[in-house]
PDB file of N, CA, C and O in Angstrom:
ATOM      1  N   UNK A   1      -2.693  23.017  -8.814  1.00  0.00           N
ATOM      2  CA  UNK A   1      -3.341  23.789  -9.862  1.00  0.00           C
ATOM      3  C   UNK A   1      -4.420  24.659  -9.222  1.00  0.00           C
ATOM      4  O   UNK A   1      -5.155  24.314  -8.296  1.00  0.00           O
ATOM      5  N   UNK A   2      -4.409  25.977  -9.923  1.00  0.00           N
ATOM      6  CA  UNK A   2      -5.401  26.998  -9.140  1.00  0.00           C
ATOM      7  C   UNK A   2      -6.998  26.559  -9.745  1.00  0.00           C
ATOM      8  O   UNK A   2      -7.037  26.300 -10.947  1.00  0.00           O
ATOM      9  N   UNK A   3      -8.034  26.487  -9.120  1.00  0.00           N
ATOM     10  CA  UNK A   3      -9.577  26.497  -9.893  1.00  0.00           C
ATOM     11  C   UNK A   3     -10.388  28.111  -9.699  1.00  0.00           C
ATOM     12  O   UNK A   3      -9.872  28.706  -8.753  1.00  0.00           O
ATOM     13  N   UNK A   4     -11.026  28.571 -10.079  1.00  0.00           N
ATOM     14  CA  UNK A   4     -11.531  29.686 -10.119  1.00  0.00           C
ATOM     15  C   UNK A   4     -13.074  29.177 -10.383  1.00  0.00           C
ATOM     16  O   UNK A   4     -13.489  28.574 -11.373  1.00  0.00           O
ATOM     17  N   UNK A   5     -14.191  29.809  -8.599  1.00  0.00           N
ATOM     18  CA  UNK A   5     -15.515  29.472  -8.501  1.00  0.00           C
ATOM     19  C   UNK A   5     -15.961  30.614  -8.371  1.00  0.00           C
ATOM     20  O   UNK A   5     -15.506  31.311  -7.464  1.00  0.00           O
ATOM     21  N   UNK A   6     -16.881  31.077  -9.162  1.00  0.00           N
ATOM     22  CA  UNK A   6     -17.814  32.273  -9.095  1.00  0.00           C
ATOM     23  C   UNK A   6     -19.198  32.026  -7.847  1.00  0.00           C
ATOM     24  O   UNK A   6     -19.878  31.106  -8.301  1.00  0.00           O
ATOM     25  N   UNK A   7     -19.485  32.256  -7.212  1.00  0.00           N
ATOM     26  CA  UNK A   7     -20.673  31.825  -6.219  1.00  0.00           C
ATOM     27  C   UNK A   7     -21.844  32.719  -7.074  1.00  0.00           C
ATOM     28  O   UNK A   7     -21.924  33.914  -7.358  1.00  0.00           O
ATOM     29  N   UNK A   8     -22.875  31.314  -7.393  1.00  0.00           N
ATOM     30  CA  UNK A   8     -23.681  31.815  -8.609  1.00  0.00           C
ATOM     31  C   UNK A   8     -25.170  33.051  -8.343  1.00  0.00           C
ATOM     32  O   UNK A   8     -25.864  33.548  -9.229  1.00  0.00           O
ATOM     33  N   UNK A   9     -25.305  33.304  -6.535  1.00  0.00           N
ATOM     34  CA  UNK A   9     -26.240  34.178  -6.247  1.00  0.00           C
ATOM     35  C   UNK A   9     -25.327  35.527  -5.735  1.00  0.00           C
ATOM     36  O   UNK A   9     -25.715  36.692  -5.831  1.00  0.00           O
ATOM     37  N   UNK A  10     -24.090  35.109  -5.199  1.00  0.00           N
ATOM     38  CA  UNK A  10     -23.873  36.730  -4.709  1.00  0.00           C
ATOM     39  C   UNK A  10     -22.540  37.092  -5.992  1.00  0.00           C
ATOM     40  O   UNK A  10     -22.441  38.314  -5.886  1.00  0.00           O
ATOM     41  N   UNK A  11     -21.864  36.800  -6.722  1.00  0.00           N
ATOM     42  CA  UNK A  11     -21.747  36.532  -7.883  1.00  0.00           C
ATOM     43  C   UNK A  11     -19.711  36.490  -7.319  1.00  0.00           C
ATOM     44  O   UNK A  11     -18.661  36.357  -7.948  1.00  0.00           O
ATOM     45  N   UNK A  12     -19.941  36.618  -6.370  1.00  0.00           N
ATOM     46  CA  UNK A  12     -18.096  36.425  -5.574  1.00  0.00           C
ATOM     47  C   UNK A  12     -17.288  35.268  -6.378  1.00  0.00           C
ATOM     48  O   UNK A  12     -17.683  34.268  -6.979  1.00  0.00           O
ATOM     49  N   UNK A  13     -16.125  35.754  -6.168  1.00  0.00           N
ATOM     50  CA  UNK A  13     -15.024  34.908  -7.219  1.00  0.00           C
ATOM     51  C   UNK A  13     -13.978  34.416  -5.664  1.00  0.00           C
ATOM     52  O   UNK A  13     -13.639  35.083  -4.686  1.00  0.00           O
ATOM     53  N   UNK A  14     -13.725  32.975  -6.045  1.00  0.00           N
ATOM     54  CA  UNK A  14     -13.263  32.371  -5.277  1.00  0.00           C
ATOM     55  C   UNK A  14     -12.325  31.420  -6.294  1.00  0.00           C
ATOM     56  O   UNK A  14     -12.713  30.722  -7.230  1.00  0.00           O
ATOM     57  N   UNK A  15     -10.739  31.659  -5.717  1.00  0.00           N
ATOM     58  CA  UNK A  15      -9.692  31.079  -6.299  1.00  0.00           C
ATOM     59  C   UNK A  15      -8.792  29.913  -4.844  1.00  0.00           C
ATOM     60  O   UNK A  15      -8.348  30.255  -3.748  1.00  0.00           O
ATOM     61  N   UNK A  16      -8.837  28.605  -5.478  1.00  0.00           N
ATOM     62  CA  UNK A  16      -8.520  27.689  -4.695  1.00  0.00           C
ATOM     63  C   UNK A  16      -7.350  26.939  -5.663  1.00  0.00           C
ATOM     64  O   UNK A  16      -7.237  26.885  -6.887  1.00  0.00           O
ATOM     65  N   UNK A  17      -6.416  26.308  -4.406  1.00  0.00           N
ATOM     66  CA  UNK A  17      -5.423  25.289  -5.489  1.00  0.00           C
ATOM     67  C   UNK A  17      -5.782  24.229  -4.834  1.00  0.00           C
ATOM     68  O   UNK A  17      -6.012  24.287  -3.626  1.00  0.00           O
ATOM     69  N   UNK A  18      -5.893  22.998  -5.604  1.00  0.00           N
ATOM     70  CA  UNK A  18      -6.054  21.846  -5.828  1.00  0.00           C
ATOM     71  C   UNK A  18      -5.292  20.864  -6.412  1.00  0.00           C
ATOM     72  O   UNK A  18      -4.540  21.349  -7.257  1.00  0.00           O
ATOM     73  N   UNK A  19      -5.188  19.652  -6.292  1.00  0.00           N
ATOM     74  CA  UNK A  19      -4.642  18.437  -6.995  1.00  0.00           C
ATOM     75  C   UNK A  19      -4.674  18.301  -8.268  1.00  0.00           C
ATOM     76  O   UNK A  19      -3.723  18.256  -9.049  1.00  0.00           O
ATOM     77  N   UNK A  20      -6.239  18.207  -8.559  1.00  0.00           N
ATOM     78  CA  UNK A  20      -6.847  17.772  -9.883  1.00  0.00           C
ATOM     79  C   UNK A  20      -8.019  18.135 -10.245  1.00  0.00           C
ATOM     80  O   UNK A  20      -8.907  17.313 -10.017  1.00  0.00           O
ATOM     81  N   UNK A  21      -8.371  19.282 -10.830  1.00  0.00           N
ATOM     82  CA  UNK A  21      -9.643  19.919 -10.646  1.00  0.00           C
ATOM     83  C   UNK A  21     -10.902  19.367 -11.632  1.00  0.00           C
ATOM     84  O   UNK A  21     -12.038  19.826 -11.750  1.00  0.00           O
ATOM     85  N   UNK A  22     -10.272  18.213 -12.290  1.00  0.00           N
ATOM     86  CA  UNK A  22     -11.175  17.457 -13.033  1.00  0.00           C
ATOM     87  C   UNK A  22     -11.739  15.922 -12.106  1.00  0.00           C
ATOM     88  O   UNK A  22     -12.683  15.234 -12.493  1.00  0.00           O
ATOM     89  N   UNK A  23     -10.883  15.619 -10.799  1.00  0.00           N
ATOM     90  CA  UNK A  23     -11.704  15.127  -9.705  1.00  0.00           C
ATOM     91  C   UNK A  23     -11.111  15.831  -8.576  1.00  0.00           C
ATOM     92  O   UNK A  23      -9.939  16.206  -8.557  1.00  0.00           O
ATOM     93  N   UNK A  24     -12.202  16.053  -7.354  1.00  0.00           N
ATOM     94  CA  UNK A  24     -11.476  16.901  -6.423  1.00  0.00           C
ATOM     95  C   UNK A  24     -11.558  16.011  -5.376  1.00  0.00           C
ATOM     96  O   UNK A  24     -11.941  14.860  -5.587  1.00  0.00           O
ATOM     97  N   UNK A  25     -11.150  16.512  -3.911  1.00  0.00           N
ATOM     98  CA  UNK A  25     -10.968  14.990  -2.989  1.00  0.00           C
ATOM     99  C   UNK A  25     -12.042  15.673  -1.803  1.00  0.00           C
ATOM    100  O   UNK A  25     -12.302  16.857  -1.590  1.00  0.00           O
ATOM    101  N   UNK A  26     -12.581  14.342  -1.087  1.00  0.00           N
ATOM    102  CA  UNK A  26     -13.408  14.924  -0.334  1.00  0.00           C
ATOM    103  C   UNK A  26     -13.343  16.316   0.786  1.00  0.00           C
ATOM    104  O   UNK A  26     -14.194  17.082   1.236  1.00  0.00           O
ATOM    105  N   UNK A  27     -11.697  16.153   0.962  1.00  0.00           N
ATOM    106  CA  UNK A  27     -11.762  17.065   1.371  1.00  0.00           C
ATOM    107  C   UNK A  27     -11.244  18.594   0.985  1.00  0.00           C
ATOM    108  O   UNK A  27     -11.202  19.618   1.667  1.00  0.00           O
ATOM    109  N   UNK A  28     -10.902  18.352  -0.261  1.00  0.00           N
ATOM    110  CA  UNK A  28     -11.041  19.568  -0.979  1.00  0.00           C
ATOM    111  C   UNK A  28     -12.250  20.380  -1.052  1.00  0.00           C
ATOM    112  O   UNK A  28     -12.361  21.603  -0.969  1.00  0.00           O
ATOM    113  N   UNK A  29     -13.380  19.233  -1.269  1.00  0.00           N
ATOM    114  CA  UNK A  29     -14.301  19.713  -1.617  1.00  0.00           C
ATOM    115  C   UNK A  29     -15.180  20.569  -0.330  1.00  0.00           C
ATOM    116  O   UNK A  29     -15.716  21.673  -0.428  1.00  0.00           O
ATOM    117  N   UNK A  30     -15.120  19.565   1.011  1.00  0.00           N
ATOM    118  CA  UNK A  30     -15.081  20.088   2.358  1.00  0.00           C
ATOM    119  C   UNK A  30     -14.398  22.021   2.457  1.00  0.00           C
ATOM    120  O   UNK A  30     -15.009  23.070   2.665  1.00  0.00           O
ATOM    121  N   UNK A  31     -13.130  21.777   2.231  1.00  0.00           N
ATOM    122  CA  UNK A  31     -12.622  23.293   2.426  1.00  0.00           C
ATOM    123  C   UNK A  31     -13.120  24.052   1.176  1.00  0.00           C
ATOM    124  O   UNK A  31     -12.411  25.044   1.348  1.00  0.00           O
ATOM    125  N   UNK A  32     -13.641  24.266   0.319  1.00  0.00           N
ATOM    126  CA  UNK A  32     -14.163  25.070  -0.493  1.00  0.00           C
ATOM    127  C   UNK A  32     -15.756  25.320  -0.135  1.00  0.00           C
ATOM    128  O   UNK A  32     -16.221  26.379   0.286  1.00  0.00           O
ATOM    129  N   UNK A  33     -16.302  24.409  -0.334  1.00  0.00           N
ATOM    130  CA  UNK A  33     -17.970  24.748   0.513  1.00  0.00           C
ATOM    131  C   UNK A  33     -18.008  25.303   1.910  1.00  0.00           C
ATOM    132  O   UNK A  33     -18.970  25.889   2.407  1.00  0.00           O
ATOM    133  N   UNK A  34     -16.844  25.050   2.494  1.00  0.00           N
ATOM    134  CA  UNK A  34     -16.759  26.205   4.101  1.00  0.00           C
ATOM    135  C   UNK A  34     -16.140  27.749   3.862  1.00  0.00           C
ATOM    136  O   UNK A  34     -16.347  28.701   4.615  1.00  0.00           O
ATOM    137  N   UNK A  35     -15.448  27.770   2.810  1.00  0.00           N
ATOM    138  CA  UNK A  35     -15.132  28.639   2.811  1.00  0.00           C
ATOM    139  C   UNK A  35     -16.011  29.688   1.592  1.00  0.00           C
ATOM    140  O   UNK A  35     -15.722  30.848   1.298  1.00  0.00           O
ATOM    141  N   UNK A  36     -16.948  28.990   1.132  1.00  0.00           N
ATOM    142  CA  UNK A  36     -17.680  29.828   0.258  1.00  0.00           C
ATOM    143  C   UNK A  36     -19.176  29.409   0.731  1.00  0.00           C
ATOM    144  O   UNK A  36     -20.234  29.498   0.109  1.00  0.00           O
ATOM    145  N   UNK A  37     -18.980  29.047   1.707  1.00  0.00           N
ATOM    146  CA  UNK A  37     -20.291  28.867   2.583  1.00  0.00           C
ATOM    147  C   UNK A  37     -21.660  28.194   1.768  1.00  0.00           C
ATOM    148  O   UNK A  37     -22.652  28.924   1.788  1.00  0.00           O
ATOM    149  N   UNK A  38     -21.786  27.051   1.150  1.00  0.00           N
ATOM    150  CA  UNK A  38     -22.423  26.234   0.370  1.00  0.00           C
ATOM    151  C   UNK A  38     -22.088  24.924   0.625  1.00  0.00           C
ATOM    152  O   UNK A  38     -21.104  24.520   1.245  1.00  0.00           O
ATOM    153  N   UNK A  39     -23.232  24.094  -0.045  1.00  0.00           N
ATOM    154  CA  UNK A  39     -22.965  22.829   0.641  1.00  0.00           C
ATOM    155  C   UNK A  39     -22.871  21.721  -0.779  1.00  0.00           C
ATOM    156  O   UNK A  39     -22.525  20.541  -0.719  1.00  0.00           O
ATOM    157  N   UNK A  40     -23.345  22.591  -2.221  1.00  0.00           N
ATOM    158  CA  UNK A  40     -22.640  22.215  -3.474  1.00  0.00           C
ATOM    159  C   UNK A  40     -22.321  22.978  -4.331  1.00  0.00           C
ATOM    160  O   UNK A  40     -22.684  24.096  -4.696  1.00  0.00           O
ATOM    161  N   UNK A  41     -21.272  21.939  -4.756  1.00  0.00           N
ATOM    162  CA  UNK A  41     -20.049  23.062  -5.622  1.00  0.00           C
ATOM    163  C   UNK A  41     -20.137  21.978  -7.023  1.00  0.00           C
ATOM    164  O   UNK A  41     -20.059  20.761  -7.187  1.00  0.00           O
ATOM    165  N   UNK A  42     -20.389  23.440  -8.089  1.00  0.00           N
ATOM    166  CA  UNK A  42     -19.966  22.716 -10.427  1.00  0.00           C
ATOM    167  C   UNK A  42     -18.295  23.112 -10.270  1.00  0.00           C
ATOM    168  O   UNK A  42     -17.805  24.154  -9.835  1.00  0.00           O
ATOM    169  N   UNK A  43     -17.750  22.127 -10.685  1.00  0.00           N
ATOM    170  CA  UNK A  43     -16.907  22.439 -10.971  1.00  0.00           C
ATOM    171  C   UNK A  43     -16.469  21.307 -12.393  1.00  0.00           C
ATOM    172  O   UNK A  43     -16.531  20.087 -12.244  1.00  0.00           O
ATOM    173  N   UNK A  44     -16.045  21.939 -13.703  1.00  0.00           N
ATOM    174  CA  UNK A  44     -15.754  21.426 -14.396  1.00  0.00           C
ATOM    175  C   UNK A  44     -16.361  19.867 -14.885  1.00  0.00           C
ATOM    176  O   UNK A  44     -15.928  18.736 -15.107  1.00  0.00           O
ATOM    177  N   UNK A  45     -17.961  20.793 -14.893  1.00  0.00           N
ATOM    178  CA  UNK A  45     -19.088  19.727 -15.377  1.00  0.00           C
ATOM    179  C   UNK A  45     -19.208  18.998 -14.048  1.00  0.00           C
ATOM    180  O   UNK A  45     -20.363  19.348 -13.801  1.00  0.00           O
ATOM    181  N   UNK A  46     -18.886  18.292 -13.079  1.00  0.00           N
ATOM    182  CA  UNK A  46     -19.303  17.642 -12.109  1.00  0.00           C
ATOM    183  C   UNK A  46     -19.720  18.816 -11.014  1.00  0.00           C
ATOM    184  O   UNK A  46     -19.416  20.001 -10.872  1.00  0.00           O
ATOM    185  N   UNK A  47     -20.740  17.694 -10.177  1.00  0.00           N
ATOM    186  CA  UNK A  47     -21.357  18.050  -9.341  1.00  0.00           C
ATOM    187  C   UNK A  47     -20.631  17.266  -8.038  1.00  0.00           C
ATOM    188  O   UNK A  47     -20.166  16.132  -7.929  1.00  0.00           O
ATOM    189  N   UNK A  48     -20.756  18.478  -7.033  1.00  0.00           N
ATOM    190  CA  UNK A  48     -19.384  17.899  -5.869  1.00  0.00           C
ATOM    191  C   UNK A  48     -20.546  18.187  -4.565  1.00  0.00           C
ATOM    192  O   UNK A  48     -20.774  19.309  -4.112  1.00  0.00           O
ATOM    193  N   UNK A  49     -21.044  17.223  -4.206  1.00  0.00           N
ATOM    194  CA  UNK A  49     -21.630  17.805  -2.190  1.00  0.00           C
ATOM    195  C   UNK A  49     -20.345  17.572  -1.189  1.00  0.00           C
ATOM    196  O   UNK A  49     -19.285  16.970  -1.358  1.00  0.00           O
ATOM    197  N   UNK A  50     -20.857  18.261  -0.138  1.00  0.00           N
ATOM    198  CA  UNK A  50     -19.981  18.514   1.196  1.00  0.00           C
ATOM    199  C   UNK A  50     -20.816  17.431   2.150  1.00  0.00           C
ATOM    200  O   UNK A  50     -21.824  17.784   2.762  1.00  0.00           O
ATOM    201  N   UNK A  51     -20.450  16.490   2.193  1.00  0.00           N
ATOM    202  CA  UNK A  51     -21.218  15.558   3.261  1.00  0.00           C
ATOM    203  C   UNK A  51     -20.574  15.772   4.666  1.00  0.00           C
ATOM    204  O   UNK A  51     -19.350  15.723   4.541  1.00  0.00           O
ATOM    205  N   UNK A  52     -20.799  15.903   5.438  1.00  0.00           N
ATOM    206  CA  UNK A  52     -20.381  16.239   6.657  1.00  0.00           C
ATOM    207  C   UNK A  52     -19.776  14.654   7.813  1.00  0.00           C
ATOM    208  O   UNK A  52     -20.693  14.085   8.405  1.00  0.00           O
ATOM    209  N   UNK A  53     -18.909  14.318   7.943  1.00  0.00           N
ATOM    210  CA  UNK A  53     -18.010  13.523   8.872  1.00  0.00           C
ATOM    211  C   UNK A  53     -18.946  13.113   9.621  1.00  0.00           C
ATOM    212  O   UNK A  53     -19.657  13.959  10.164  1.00  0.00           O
ATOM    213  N   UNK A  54     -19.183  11.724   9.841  1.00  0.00           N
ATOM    214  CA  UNK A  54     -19.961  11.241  11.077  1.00  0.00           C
ATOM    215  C   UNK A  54     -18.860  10.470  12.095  1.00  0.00           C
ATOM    216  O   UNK A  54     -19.239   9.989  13.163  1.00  0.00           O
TER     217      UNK A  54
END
């Protein structure tokens, strides 16, 4: 399924496909914050961080 993220300061539209956009997987969430260069992402009322791999 496609999700559609607006980046809320430079106001860019970013279209991603996903599993389940009502939970996303860590590393979904990983490739969307790299590629829209942020480290949290709203998506469909939840709040998603990019924790970084130790």
């Amino acid at each position: 399924m496609e999700i559609t993220i607006t980046h809320q300061e430079e106001k860019t539209v970013f279209n991603f496909q996903v599993k389940n956009p009502d939970q996303l997987t860590s590393k979904e969430v990983s490739k969307i914050c790299k590629e829209m260069n942020v480290k949290i992402i709203f998506v469909n009322g939840r709040i998603y961080k990019d924790y970084p791999l130790k």
